[in-house]
C-alpha positions as a Python dict, from the first residue, in 0.01 Angstrom:
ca = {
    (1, 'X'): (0, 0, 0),
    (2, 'X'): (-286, 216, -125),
    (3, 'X'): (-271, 99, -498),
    (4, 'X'): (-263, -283, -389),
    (5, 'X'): (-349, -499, -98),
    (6, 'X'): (-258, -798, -16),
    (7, 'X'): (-326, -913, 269),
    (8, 'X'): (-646, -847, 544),
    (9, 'X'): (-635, -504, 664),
    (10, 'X'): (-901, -466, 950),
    (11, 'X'): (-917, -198, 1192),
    (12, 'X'): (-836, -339, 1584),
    (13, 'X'): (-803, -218, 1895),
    (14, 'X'): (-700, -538, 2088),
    (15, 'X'): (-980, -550, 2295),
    (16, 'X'): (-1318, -822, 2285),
    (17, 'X'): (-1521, -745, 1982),
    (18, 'X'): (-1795, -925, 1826),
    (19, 'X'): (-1665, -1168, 1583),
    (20, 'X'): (-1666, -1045, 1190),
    (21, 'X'): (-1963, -1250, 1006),
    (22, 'X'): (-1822, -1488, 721),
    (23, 'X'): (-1989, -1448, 395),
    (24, 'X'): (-1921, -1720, 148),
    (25, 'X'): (-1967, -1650, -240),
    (26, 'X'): (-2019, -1984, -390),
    (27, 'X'): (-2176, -2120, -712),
    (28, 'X'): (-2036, -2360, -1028),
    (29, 'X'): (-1729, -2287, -1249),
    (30, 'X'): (-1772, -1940, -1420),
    (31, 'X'): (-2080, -1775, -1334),
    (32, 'X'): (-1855, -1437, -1182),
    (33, 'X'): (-1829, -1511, -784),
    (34, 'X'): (-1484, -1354, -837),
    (35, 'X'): (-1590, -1055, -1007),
    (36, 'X'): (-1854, -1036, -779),
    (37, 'X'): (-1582, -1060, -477),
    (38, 'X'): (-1403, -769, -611),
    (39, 'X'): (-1655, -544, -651),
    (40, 'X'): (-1770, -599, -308),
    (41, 'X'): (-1413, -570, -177),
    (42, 'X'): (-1380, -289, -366),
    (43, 'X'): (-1076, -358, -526),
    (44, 'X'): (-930, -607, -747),
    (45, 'X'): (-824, -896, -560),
    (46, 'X'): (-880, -1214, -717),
    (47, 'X'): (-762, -1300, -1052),
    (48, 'X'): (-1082, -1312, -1294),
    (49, 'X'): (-1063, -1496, -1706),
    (50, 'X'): (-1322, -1658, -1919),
    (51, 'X'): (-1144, -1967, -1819),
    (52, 'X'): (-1390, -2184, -1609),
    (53, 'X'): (-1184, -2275, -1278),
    (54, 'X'): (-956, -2004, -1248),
    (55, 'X'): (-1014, -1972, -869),
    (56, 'X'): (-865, -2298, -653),
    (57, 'X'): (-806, -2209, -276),
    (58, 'X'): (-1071, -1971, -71),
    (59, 'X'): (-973, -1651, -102),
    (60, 'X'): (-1070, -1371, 164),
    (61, 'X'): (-1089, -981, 226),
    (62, 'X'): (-1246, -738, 439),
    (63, 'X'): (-1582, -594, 305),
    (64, 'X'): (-1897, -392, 426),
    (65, 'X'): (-2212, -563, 342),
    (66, 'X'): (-2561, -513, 552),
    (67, 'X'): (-2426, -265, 735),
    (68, 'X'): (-2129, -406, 913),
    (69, 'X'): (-1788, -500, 855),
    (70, 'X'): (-1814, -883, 694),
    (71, 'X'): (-1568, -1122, 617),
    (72, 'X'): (-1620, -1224, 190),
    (73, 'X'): (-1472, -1543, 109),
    (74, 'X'): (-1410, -1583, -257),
    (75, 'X'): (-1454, -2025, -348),
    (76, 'X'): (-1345, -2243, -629),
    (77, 'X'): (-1624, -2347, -881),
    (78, 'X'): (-1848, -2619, -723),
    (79, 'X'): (-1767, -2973, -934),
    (80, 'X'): (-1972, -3280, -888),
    (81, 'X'): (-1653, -3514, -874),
    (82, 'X'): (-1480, -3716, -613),
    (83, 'X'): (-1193, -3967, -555),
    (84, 'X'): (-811, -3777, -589),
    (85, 'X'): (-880, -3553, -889),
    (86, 'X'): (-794, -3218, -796),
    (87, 'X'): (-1215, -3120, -903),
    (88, 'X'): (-1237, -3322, -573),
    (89, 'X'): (-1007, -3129, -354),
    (90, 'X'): (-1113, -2813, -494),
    (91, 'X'): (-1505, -2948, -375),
    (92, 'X'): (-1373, -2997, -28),
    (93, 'X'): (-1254, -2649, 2),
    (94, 'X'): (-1539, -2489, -144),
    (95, 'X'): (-1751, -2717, 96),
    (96, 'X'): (-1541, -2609, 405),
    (97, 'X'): (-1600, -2268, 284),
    (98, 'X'): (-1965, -2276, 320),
    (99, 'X'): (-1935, -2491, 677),
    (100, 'X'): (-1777, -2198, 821),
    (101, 'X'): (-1986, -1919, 647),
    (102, 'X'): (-2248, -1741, 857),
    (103, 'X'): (-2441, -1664, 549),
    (104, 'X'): (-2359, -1796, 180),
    (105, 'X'): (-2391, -1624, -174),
    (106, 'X'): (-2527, -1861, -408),
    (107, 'X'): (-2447, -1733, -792),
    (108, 'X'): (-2587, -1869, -1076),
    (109, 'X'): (-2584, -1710, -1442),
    (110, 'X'): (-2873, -1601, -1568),
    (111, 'X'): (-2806, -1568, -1914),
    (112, 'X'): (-2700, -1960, -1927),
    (113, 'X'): (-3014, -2026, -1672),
    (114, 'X'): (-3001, -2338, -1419),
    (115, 'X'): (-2808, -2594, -1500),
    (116, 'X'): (-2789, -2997, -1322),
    (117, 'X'): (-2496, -2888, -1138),
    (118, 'X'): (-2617, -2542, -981),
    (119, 'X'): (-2944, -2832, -866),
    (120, 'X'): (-2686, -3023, -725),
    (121, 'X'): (-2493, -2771, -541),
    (122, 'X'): (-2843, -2578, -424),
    (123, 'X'): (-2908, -2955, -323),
    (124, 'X'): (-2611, -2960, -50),
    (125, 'X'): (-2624, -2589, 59),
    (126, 'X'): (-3045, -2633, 151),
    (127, 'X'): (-2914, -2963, 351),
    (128, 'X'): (-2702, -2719, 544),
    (129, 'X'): (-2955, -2506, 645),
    (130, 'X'): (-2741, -2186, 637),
    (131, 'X'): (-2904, -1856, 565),
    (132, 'X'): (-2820, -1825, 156),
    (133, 'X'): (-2882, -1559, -41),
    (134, 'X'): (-2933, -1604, -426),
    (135, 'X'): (-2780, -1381, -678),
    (136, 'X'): (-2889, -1444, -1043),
    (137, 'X'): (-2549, -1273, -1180),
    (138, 'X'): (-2478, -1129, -1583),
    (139, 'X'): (-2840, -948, -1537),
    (140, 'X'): (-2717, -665, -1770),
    (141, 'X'): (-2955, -744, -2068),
    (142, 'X'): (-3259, -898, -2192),
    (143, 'X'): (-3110, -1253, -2216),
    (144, 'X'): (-3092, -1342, -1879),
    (145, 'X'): (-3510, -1264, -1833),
    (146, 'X'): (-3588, -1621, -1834),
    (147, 'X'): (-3258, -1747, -1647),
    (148, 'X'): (-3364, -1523, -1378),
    (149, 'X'): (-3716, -1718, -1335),
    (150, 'X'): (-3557, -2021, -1359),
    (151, 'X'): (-3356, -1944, -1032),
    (152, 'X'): (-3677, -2000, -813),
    (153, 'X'): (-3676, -2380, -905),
    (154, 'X'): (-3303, -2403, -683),
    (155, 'X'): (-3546, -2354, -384),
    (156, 'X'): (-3326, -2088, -226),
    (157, 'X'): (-3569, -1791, -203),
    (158, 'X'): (-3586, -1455, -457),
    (159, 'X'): (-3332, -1426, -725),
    (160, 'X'): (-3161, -1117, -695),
    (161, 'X'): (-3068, -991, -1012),
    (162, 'X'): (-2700, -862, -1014),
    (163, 'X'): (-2464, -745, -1312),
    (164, 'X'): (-2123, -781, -1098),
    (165, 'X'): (-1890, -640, -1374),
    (166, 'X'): (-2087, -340, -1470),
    (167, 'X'): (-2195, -289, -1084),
    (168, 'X'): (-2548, -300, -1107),
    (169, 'X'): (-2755, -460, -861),
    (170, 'X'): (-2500, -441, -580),
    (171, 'X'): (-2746, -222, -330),
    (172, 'X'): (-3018, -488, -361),
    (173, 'X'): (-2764, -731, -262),
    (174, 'X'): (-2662, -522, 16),
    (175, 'X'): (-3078, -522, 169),
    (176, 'X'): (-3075, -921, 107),
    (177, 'X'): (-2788, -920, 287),
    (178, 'X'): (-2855, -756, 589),
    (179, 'X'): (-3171, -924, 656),
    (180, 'X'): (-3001, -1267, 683),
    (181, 'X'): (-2734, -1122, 907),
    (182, 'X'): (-3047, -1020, 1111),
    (183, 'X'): (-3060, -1359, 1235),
    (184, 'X'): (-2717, -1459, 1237),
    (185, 'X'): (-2570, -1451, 1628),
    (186, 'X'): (-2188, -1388, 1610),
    (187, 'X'): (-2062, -1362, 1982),
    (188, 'X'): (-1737, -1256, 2060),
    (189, 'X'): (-1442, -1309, 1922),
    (190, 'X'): (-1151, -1497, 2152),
    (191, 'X'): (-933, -1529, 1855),
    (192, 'X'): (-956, -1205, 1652),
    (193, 'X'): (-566, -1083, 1614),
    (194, 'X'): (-480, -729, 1728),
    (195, 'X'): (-477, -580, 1352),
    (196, 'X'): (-364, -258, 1528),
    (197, 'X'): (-42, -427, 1484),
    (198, 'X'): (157, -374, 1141),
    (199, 'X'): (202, -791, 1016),
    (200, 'X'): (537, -904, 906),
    (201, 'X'): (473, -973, 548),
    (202, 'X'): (621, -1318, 406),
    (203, 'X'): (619, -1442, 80),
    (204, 'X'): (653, -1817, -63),
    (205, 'X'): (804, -1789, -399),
    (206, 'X'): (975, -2035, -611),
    (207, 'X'): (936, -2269, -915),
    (208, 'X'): (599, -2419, -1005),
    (209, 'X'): (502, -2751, -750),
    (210, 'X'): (831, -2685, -576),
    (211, 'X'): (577, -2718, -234),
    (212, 'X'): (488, -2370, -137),
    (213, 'X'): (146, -2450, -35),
    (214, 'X'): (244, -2736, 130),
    (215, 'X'): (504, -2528, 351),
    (216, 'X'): (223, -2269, 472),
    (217, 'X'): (-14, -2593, 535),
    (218, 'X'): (243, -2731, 765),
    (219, 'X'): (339, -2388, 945),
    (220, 'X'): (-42, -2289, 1009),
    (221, 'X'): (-134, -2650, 1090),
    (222, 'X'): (-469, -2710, 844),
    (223, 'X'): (-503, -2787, 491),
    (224, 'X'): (-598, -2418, 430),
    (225, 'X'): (-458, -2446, 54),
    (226, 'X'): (-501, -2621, -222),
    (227, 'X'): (-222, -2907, -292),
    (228, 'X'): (-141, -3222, -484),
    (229, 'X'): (91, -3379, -735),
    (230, 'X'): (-17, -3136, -1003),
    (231, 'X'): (208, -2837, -1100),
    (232, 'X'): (49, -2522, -1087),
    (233, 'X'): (-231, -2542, -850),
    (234, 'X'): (-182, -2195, -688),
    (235, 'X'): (-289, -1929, -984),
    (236, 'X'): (-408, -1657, -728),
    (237, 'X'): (-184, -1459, -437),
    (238, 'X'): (-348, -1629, -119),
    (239, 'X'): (-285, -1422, 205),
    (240, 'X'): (-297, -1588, 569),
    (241, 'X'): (-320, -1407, 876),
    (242, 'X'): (-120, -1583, 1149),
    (243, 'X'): (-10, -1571, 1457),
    (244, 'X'): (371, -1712, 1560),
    (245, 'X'): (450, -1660, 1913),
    (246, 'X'): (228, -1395, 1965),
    (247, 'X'): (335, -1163, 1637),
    (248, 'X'): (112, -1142, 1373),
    (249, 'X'): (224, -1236, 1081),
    (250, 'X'): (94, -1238, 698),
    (251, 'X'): (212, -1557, 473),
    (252, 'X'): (138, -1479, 109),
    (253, 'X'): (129, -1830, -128),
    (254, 'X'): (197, -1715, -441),
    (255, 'X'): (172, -1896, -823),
    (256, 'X'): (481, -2064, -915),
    (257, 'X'): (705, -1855, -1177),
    (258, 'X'): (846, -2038, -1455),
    (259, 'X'): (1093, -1890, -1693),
    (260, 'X'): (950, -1618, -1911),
    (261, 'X'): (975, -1740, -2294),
    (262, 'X'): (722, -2051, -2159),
    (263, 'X'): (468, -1799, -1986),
    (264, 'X'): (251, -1819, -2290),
    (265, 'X'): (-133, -1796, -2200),
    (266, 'X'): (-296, -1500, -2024),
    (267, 'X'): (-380, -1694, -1733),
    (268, 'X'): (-58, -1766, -1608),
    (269, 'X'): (58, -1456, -1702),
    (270, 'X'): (-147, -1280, -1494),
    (271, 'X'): (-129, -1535, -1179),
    (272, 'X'): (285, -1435, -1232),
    (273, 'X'): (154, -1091, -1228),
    (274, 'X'): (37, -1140, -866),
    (275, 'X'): (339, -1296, -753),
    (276, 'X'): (579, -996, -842),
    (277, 'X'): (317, -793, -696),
    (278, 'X'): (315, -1008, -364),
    (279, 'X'): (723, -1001, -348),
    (280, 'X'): (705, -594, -411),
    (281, 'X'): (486, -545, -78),
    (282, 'X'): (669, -834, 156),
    (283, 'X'): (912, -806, 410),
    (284, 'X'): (1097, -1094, 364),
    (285, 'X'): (1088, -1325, 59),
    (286, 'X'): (1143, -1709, 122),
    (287, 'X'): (1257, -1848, -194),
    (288, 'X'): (1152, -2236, -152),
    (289, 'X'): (1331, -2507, -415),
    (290, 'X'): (1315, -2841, -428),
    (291, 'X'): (1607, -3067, -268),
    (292, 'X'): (1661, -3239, -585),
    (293, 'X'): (1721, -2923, -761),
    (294, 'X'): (1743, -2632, -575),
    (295, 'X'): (1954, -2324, -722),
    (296, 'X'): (1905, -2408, -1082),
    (297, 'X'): (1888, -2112, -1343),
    (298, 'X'): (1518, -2031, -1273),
    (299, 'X'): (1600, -2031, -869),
    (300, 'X'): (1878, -1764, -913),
    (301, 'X'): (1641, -1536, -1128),
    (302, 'X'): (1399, -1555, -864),
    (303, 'X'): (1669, -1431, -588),
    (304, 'X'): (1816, -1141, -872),
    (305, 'X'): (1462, -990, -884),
    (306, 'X'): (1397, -1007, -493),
    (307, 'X'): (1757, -886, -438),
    (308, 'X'): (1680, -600, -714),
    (309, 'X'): (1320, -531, -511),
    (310, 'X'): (1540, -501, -247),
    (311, 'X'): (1359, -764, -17),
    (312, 'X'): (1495, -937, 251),
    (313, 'X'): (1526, -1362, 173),
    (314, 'X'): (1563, -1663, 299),
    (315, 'X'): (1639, -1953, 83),
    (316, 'X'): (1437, -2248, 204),
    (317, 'X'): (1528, -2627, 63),
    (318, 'X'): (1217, -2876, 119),
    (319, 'X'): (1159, -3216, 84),
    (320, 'X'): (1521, -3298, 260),
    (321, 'X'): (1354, -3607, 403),
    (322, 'X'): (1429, -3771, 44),
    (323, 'X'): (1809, -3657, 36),
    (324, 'X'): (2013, -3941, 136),
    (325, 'X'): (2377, -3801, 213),
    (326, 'X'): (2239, -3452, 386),
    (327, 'X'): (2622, -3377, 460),
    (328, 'X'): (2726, -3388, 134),
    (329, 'X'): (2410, -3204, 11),
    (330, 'X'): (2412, -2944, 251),
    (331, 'X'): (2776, -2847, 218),
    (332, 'X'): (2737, -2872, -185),
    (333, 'X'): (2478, -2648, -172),
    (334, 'X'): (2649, -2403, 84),
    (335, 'X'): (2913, -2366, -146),
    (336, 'X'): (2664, -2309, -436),
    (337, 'X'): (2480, -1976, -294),
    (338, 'X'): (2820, -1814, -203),
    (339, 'X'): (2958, -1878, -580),
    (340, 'X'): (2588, -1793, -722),
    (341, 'X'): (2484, -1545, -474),
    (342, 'X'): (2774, -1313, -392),
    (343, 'X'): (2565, -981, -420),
    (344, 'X'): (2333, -1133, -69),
    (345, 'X'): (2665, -1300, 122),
    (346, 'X'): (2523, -1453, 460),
    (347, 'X'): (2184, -1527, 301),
    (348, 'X'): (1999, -1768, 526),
    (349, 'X'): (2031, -2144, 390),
    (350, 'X'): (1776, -2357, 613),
    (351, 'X'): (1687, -2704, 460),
    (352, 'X'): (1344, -2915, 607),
    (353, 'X'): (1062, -3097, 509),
    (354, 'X'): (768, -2921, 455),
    (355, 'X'): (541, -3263, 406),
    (356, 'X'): (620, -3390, 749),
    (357, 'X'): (708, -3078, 923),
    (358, 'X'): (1072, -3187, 1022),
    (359, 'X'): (1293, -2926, 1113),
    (360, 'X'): (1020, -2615, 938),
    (361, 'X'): (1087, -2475, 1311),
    (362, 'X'): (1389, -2343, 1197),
    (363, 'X'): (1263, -2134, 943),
    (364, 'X'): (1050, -1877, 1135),
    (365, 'X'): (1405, -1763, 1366),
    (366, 'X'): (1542, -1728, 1021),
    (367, 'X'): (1304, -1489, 892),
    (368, 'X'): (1259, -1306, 1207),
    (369, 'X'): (1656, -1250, 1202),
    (370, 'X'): (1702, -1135, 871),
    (371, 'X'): (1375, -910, 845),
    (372, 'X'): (1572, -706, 1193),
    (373, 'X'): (1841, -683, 1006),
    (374, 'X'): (1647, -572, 684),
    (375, 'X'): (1496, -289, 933),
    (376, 'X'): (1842, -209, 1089),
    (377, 'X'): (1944, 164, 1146),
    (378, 'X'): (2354, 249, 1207),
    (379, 'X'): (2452, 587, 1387),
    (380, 'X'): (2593, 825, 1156),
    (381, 'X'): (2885, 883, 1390),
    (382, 'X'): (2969, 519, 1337),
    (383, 'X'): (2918, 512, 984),
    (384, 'X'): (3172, 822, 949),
    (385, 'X'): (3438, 662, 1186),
    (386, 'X'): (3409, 317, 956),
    (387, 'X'): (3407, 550, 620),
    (388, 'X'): (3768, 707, 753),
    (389, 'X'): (3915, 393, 879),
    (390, 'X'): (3795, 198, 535),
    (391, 'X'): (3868, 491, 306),
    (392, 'X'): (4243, 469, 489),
    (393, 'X'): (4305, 153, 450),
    (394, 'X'): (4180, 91, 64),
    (395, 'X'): (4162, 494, -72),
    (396, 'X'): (3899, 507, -375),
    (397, 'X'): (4154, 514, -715),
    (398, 'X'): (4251, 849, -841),
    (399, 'X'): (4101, 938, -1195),
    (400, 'X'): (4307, 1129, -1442),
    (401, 'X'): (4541, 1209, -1193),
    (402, 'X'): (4315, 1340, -939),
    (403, 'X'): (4230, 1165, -616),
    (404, 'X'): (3860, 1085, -503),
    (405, 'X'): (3759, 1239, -187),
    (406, 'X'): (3471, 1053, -8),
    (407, 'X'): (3324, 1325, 264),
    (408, 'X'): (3062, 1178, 426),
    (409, 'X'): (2785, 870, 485),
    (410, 'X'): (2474, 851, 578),
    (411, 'X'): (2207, 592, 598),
    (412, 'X'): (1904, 814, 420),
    (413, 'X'): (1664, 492, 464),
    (414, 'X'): (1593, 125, 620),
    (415, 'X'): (1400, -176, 461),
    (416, 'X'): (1654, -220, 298),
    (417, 'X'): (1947, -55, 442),
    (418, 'X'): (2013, 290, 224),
    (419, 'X'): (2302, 478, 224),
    (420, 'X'): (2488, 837, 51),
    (421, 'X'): (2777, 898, 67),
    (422, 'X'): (2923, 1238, -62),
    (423, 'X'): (3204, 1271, -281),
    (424, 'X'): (3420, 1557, -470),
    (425, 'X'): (3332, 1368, -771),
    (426, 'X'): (3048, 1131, -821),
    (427, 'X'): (3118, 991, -1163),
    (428, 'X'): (3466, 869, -1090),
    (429, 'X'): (3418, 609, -799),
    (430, 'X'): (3397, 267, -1026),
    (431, 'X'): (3141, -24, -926),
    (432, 'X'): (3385, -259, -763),
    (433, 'X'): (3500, 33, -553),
    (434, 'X'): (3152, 80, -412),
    (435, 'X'): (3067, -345, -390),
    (436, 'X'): (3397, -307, -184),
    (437, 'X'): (3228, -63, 38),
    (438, 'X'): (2894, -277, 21),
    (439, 'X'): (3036, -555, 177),
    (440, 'X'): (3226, -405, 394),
    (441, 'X'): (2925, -239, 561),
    (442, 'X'): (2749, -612, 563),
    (443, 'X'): (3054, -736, 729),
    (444, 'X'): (3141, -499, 957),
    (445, 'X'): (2791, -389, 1080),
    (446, 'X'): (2698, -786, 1099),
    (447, 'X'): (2425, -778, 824),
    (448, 'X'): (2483, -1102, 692),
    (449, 'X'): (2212, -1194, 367),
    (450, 'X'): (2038, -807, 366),
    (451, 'X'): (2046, -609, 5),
    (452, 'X'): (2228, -296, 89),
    (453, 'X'): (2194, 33, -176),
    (454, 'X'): (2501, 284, -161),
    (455, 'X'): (2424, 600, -386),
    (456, 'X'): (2715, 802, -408),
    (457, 'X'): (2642, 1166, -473),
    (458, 'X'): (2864, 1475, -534),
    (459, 'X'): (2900, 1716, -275),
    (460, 'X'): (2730, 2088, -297),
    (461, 'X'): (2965, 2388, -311),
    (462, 'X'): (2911, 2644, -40),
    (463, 'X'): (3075, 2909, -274),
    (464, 'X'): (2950, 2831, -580),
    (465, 'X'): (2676, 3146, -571),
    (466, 'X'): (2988, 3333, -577),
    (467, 'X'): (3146, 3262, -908),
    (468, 'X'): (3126, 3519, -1148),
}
């Protein structure tokens, strides 16, 4: 995972630390906190466009700021709104941002200067009295000279001048920084996880406002993400570090993928962007539809790529609650995955409501099953002794005459489960032959719902260097 990371990847030894200070970047619609989160994370995290609003849920990572490991919390842009709208909600996030920050980032831009809503936002984060640092960002020319004096009327100390996307400015930062977490008194840390421990990475895919958010609300129990009636809230990959009976565990939300010919803008595009990249590094996928009409067209594209990525799934049905005949339903859709799905036979089915939390218990056993099987490793010896007895039963068909010999198996790799077998020729053993085999190694080996690879290679010649 060098080239991406998605999820928090802190260094623990399990023991009582001090806890990690929380630094919150905060400041109006499109002034650059998330270009200034990425280059202090050091990576590209959080989606950045010229769009105002882009950024919706808090978004965290690991960073090293004042000289100490810090926790940076990217926020949505601060709107003076209230009532339902989702400005509101987005507010109350940002705002529970900064109520948990040790120190907070105010950014303003400088070459637009202050405007009444950066007043009203320096307004609320003065009346919480939290040490605040403020960074007068696009400082990379001439035009932001008087913006930068204007920052002094917000009444939050010394601008510091900062140019996030061209990196300049950054060490300044760093002093300001420190000297607030000078006075900030962290104590120790009774809930850190044990990040010694490798996470089982899950991902919530599915169709836009099918209620992925909503699901990882209910598991975690707090409104840590962004939801509402609206489609499309999620535009970033959020990662949340959990614990479920004691394992630690990484739940990714992820933007909601619609089909390709109506991805049209560049800002969806690249929120779809971070979903692939999310299913690529998970364990196990859970493809979440909506009761009313789960396994449509745009569901079973979703499953073909995970099943191509080679992820383990589970197929999750919400909002049950409003299905009336749940017999009926469930058996319909039963039937459905084995007709639609006959590549992943066995795949988990499990059907709740993630609103009201009824029956989500079953979905964690689910993933923790199919992710061991996903991880499984069969003797060779076994593998050999099935090979013969299968091979017996149902011989490979001859090809011009000539029967196929299939040697030997192995399983080469796990996650998923990878096997060779070698054959006298490698060209002549046809697809079904080897979906034949595929199954039979699901069914026989009891890995019901895993995406099994079979490569069948040709065998080497130990007297080949003897030909003339």
């Amino acid at each position: 995972m060098d080239d991406y990371d998605i999820g928090l990847d802190y260094e623990g030894t399990g023991k009582p630390t001090l806890r990690k200070a929380r630094i919150a970047i905060v400041g109006r619609p499109n002034v650059g906190k998330s270009t200034l989160f990425n280059r202090l994370a050091g990576k590209k995290l959080a989606i950045v466009n010229d769009t105002p609003g882009v950024t919706r849920d808090r978004r965290e990572a690991p960073a090293y700021l004042g000289g100490q490991q810090v926790i940076i919390v990217d926020t949505a842009g601060f709107e003076d709104a209230e009532g339902e709208r989702i400005e509101a909600r987005m507010r109350i996030q940002t705002e529970a941002a900064v109520e948990e920050a040790d120190v907070v980032i105010f950014v303003y831009d400088a070459r637009v200067g202050v405007t009444g809503l950066d007043e009203i936002f320096a307004t609320f984060i003065r009346r919480t009295g939290k040490p605040t640092v403020l960074v007068a960002n696009k400082c990379e020319s001439r035009a932001s000279d008087s913006g930068v004096g204007e920052g002094y009327s917000l009444g939050l100390g010394d601008p510091i001048e900062v140019a996030a996307e061209h990196n300049l400015g950054t060490l300044e930062l760093d002093d300001a920084v420190d000297l607030e977490l000078r006075n900030v008194s962290l104590g120790i840390d009774d809930n850190e996880m044990d990040m010694s421990e490798a996470p089982v990475r899950i991902a919530v895919v599915g169709r836009p406002n099918a209620g992925k958010s909503t699901l990882i609300n209910t598991l975690i129990g707090q409104d840590r993400l962004l939801t509402g009636p609206e489609a499309g809230i999620t535009r970033d990959s959020i990662t949340i570090d959990w614990l479920w009976e004691g394992r630690r565990v990484q739940l990714h939300d992820t933007a909601g993928m619609r089909k390709k010919a109506r991805v049209q803008n560049t800002l969806e595009y690249l929120s779809v962007g971070e979903t692939l990249r999310a299913i690529k590094f998970a364990q196990v996928v859970v493809l979440l539809m909506d009761a009313e009409n789960a396994l449509d067209k745009q569901d079973m594209q979703i499953a073909s790529l995970c099943h191509r990525e080679g992820r383990a799934m589970v197929l999750a049905v919400t909002k049950w609650d409003l299905v009336t005949d749940k017999n009926e339903r469930s058996k319909m859709l039963k039937e459905k995955v084995d007709r639609l799905l006959p590549q992943i036979r066995g795949i988990p089915l499990v059907m709740f409501s993630g609103l009201t939390g009824k029956s989500v218990n079953r979905l964690l056993p689910a993933i923790e099953r199919v992710q061991i099987d996903w991880s499984a490793k069969i003797k060779t010896s076994d593998l050999n002794a099935w090979l013969s007895e299968k091979t017996q039963r149902h011989p490979p068909p001859a090809a011009s005459g000539r029967a196929v010999r299939l040697k030997y198996i192995s399983q080469t790799k796990t996650r998923p489960p990878t096997f060779v077998i070698k054959c006298s020729r490698e060209n002549a053993v046809p697809e079904s032959y080897k979906r034949y085999l595929i199954n039979g190694i699901r069914d026989d080996f009891d890995l019901p719902g895993v995406p099994i690879r079979l490569f069948v290679r040709a065998g080497t010649n130990p007297y080949a260097h003897l030909k003339s």
